[in-house]
ZATORMAR-184735 format. One record per residue: residue number from 1; residue in one letter; z, x negated, y of N, C-alpha, C in turn. Coordinates in nm, 3 decimals. Atoms other than C-alpha are relative to their C-alpha. Example, Ala and Ser with C-alpha at 12.3 -4.5 7.8 and 13.67 -1.06 7.14 Angstrom:
[1; "a"; [0.000; -0.089; -0.119]; [0.780; -1.230; -0.450]; [0.000; -0.090; 0.120]] [2; "s"; [-0.006; 0.082; -0.119]; [0.714; -1.367; -0.106]; [0.073; 0.077; 0.109]] 
This chain:
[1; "x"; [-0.035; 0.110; 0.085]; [3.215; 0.813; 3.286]; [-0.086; 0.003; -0.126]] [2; "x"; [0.078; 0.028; 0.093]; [2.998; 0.680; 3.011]; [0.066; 0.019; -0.112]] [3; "x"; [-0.084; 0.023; 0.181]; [3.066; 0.766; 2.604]; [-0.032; -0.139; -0.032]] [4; "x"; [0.023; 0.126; 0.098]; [3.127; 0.516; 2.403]; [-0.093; -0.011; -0.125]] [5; "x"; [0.113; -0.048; 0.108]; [2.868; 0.416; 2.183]; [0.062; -0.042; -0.168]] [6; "x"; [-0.052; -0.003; 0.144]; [2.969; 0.441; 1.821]; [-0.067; -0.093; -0.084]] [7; "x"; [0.037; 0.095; 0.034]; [2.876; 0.130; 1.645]; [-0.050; -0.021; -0.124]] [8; "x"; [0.026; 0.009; 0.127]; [2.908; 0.177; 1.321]; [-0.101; 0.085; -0.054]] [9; "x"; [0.066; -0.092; 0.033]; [2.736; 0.493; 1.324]; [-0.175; -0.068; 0.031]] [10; "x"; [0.153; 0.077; 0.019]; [2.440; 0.305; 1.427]; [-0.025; -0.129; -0.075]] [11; "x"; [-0.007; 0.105; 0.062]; [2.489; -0.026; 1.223]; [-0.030; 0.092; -0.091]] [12; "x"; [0.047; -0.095; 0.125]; [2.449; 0.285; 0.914]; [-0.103; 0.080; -0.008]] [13; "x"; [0.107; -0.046; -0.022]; [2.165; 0.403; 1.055]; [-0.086; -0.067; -0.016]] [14; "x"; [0.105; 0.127; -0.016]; [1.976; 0.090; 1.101]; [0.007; -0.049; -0.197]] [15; "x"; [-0.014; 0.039; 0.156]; [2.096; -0.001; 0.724]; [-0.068; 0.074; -0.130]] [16; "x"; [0.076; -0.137; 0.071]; [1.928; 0.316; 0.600]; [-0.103; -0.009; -0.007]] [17; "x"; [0.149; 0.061; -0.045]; [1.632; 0.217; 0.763]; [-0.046; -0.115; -0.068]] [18; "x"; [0.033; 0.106; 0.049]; [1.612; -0.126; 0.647]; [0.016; 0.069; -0.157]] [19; "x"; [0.019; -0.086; 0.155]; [1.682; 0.056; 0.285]; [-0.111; 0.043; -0.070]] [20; "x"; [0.124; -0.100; 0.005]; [1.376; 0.308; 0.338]; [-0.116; -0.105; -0.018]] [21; "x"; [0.078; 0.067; -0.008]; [1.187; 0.025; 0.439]; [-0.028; -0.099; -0.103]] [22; "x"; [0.030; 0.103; 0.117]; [1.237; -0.240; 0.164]; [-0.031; 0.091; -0.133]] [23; "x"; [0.041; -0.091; 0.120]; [1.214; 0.083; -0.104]; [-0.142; 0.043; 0.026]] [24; "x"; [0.105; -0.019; -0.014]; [0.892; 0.145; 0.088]; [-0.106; -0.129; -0.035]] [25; "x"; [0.048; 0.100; 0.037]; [0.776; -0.201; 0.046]; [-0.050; -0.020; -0.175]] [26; "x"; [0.001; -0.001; 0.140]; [0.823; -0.202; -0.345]; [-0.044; 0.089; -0.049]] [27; "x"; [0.077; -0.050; 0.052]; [0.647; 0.073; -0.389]; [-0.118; -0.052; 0.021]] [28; "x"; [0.146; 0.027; -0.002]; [0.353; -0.017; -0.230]; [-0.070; -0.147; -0.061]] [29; "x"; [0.056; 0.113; 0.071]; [0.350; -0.375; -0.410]; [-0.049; 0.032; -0.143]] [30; "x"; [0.061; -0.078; 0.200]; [0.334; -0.133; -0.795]; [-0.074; 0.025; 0.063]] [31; "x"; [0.132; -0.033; -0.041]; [0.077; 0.041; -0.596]; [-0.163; -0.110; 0.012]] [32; "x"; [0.085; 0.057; -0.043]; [-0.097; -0.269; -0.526]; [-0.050; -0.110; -0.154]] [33; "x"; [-0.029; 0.064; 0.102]; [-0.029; -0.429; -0.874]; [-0.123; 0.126; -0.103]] [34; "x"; [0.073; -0.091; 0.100]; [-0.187; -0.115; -1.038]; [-0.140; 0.009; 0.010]] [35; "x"; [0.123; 0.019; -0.067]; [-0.467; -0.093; -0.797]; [-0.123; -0.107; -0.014]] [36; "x"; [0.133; 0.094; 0.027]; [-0.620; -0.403; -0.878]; [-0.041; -0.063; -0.144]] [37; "x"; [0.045; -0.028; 0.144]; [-0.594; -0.358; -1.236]; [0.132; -0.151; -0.063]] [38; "x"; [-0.065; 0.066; 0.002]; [-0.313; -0.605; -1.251]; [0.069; 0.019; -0.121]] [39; "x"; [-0.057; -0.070; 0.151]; [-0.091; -0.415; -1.493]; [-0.018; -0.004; -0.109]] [40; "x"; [-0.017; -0.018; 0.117]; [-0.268; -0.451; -1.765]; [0.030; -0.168; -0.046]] [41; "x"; [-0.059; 0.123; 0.032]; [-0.173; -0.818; -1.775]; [0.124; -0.048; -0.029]] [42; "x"; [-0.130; -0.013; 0.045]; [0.152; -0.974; -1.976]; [0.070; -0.030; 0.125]] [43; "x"; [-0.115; 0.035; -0.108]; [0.464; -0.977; -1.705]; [-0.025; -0.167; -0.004]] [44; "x"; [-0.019; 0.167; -0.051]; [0.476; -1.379; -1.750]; [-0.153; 0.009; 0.049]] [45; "x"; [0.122; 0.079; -0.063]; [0.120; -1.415; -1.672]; [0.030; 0.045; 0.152]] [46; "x"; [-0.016; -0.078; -0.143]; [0.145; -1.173; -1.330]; [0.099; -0.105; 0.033]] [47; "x"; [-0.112; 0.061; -0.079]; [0.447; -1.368; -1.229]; [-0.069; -0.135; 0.020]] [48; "x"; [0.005; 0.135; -0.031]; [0.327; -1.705; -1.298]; [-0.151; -0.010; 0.065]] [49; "x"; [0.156; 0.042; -0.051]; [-0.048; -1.632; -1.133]; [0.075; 0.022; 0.162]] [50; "x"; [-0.101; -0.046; -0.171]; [0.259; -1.487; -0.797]; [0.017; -0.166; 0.028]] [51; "x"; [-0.070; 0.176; 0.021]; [0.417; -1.837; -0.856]; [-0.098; -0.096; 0.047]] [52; "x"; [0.158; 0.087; 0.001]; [0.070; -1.992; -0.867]; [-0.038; -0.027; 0.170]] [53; "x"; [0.079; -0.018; -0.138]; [-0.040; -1.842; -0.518]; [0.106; -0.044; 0.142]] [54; "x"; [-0.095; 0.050; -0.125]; [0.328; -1.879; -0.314]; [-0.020; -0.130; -0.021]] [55; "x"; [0.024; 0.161; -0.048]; [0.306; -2.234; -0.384]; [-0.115; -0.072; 0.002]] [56; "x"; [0.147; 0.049; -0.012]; [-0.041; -2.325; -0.346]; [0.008; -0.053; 0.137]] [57; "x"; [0.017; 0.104; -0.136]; [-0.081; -2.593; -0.067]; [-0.138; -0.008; 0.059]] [58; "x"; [0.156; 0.023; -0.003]; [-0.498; -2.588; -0.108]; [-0.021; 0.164; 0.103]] [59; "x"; [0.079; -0.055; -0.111]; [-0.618; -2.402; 0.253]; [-0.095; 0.079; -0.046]] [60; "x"; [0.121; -0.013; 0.025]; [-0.949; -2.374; 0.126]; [0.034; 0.137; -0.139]] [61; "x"; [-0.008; -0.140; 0.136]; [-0.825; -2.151; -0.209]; [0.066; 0.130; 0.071]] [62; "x"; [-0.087; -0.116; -0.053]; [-0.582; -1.938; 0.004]; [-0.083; 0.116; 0.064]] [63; "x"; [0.090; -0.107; -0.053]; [-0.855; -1.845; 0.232]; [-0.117; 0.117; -0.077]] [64; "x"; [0.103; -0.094; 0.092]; [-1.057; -1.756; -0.047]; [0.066; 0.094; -0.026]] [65; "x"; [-0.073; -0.114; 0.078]; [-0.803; -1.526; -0.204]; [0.034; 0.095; 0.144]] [66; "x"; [0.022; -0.092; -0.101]; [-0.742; -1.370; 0.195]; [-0.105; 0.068; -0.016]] [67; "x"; [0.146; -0.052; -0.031]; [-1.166; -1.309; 0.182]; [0.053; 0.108; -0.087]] [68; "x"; [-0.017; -0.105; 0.119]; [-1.109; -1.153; -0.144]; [0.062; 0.131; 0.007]] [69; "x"; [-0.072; -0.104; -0.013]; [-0.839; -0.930; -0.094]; [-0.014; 0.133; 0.126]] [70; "x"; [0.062; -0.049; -0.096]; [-0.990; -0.843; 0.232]; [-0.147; 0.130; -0.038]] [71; "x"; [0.058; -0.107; 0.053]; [-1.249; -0.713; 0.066]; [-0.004; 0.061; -0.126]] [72; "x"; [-0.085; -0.100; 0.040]; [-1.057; -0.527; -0.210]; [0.035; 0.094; 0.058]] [73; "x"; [-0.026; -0.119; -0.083]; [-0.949; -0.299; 0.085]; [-0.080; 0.058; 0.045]] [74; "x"; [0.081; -0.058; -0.083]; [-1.233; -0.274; 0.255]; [-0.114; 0.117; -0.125]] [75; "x"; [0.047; -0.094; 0.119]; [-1.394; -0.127; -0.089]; [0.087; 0.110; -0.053]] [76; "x"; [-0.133; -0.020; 0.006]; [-1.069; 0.038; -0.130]; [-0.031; 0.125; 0.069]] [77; "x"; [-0.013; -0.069; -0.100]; [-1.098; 0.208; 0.216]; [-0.111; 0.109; -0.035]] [78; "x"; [0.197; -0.092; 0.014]; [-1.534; 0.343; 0.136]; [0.082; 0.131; -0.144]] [79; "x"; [0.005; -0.104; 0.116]; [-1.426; 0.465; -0.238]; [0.102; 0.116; 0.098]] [80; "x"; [-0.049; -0.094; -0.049]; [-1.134; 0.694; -0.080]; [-0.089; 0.089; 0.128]] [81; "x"; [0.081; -0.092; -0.039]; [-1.381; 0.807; 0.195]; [-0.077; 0.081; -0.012]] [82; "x"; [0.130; -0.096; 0.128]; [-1.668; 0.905; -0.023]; [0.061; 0.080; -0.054]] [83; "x"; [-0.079; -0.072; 0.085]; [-1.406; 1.044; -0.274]; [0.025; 0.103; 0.068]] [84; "x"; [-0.013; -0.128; -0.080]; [-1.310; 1.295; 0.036]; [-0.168; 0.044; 0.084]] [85; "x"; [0.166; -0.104; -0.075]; [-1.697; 1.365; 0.170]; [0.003; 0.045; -0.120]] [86; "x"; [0.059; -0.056; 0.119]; [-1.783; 1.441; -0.185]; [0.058; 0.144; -0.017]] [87; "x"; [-0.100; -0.089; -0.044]; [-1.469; 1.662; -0.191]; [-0.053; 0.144; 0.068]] [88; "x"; [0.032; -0.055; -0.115]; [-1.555; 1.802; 0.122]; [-0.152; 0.132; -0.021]] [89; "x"; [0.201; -0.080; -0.012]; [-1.943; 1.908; 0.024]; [0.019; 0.063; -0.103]] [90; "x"; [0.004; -0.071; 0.119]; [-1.849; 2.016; -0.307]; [0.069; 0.142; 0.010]] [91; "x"; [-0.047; -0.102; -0.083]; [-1.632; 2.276; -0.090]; [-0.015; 0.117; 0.043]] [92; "x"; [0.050; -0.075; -0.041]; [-1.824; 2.374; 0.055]; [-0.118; 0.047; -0.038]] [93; "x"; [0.124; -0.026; 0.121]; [-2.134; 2.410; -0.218]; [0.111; 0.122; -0.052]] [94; "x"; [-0.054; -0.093; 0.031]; [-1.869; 2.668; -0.354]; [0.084; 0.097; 0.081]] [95; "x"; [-0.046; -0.093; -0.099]; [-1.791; 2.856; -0.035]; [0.119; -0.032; 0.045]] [96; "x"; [-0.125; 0.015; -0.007]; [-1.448; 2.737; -0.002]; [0.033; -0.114; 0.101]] [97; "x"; [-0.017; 0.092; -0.131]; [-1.285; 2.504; 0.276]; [0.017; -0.138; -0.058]] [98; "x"; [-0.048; 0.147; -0.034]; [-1.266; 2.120; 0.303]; [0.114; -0.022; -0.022]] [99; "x"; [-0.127; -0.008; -0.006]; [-0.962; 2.008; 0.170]; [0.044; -0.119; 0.133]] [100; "x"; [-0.092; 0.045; -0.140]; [-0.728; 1.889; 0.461]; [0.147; -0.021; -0.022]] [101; "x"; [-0.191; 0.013; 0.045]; [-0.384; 1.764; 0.493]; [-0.008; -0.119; -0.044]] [102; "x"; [-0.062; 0.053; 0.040]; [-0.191; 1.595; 0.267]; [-0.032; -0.075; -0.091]] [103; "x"; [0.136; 0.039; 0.126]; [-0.413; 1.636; -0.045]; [-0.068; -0.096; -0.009]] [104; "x"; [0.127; 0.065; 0.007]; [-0.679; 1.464; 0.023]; [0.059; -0.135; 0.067]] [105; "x"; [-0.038; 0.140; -0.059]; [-0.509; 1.175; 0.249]; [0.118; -0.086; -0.124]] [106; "x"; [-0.106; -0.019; 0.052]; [-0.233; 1.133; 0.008]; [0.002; -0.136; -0.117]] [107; "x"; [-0.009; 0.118; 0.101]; [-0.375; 0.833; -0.223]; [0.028; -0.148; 0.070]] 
C-alpha cells in the first residue's frame, strides 16, 4: 500500500524555494545596479530611467538597449576571464598554484 503524500510538507518546501529564489533575484538586480555604475545616480532618477524602459513602446530603442546590455555582459564575461588568467600566471610567476574553486569564480 502506498504512503500518503504529505502536502503541506511539500506546499513548504516549494514556498522556501520560491523565497530562495525571489531573494536570489534581488540580489542579483543590486549586483546589476552596481555593476553598471548605476548607484551612483539619485534613487528618483534610477527609478524613473526603470519607469522610462518598462513602458517604452519604441521596438527600435528596446532593441538598442537589448544590443547594449548584451554587450555589457559579454565585456563583463572577458574582464572576469582575464582577471583569472592574470591570476593564474601571476601564480604561477611566484611558484604557487592557480587559484581554483570558489575564489576565483565567486564574482
Amino acid at each position: 500500500m502506498r504512503k500518503p503524500r504529505d502536502f503541506d510538507s511539500e506546499l513548504k518546501a516549494l514556498d522556501s524555494k520560491a523565497r530562495q529564489l525571489r531573494q536570489a533575484k534581488l540580489q542579483q538586480l543590486g549586483e546589476l545596479v552596481v555593476a553598471t555604475g548605476a548607484d551612483a545616480l539619485p534613487i528618483e532618477q534610477l527609478a524613473g530611467a526603470l519607469l522610462a524602459a518598462v513602458s517604452a513602446s519604441d521596438m527600435i530603442a528596446r532593441e538598442d538597449w537589448r544590443q547594449c546590455g548584451a554587450a555589457f555582459f559579454q565585456r563583463q564575461g572577458k574582464a572576469r576571464g582575464h582577471a583569472r588568467a592574470r591570476a593564474a600566471s601571476a601564480a604561477a610567476a611566484d611558484g604557487g598554484a592557480a587559484p581554483t574553486g570558489s575564489a576565483a569564480g565567486a564574482e
